[in-house]
Residue, then its C-alpha position, 0 to 999 in steps of 0.5 A: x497546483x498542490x500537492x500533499x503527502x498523506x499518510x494513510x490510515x486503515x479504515x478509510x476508503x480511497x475516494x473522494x467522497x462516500x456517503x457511508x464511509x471515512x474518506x481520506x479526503x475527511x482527513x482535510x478540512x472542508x475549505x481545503x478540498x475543493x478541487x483535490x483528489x488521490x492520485x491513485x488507490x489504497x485498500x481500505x486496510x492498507x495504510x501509507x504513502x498517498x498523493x492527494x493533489x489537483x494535478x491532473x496531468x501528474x496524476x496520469x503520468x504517475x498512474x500510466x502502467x507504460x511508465x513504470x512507476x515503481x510502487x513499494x510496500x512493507x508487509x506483514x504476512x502469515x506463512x512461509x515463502x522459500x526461495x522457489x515461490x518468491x522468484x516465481x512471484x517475481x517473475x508475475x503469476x495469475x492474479x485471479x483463478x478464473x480470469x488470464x489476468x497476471x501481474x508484471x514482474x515485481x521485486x519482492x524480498x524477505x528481511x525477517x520474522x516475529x509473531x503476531x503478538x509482536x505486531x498487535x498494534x498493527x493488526x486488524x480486529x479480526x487478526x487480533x483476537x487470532x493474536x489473542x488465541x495463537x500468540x506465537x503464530x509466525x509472522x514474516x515481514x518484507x517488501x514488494x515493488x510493483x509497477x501496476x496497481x491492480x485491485x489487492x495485487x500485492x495481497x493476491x501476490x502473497x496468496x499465491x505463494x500461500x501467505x496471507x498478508x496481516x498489515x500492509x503500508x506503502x512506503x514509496x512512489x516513484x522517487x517519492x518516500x513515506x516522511x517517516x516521521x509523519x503521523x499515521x492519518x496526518x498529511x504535509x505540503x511536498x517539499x521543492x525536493x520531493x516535487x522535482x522526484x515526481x517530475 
């Protein structure tokens, strides 16, 4: 079996294949992919901590919502969250305005605040001409755990409590966390360690 650490960049897809877009199964050279696969999804903007394996059995029991898999991201978001909205998020609110679908309750924690301009480097085309125009836009950053991974949760999270998030990396899975000193679009064999976390 392998198992590798990727750090996901922006602007590739999830998948294992695509006939129009950057994968991240580009990311590795062709001899090598035979037989691997994500274990799990990242939007195409969001960057971060990915699983890449041919381990089919742990790719279930990590992405099984009955186990619980804590899933944690730092975000970037435009807008304000007081302590009111962030514990109702925490709760679990509704996900989609015309379908009962909720998220599960979730951790979410606000450590600080800049501008856009601050953060040009991690921002999107789009976000970046709006640093352009509006340099002193405020900005908040935080994280938020999550034990489901329902299509832009995180982001539809935010949204509720009338934020839009600008940049979003995840940071760990489980036990398992982002080697911080891993390149963006780079990936590395697991440790012994690190595989003993995920068991």
């Amino acid at each position: 079996m392998r198992y590798y650490m990727l750090n996901k960049p922006s602007g590739t897809l999830t998948a294992c294949s695509d006939p129009r877009h950057k994968t991240v199964m580009d990311l590795f050279p062709e001899e090598e992919r035979c037989g691997l696969f994500p274990v799990g999804r990242l939007d195409k903007d969001t960057e971060g901590l990915l699983l890449i394996t041919d381990d089919g059995a742990l790719c279930a029991s990590l992405l099984n919502p009955e186990c619980h898999v804590e899933k944690t991201y730092l975000f970037y978001a435009v807008g304000a969250l007081d302590e009111g909205m962030r514990a109702r998020i925490e709760e679990g609110i509704k996900l989609y305005p015309t379908r009962e679908v909720y998220s599960r309750p979730a951790t979410l924690t606000v450590e600080g605040s800049t501008t856009l301009s601050a953060i040009r480097e991690k921002l999107s085309p789009d976000d970046l001409r709006r640093a352009n125009r509006r340099p002193d836009t405020p900005v908040f950053c935080g994280r938020v755990s999550v034990t489901e991974g329902k299509k832009h949760q995180v982001k539809r999270m935010l949204l509720y409590g009338g934020c839009r998030i600008v940049y979003l990396k995840r940071v760990s899975m489980g036990a398992l966390t982002l080697d911080p000193t891993l390149p963006v679009g780079e990936y590395r064999p697991l440790t012994e360690a690190e595989l003993h976390t995920l068991a």
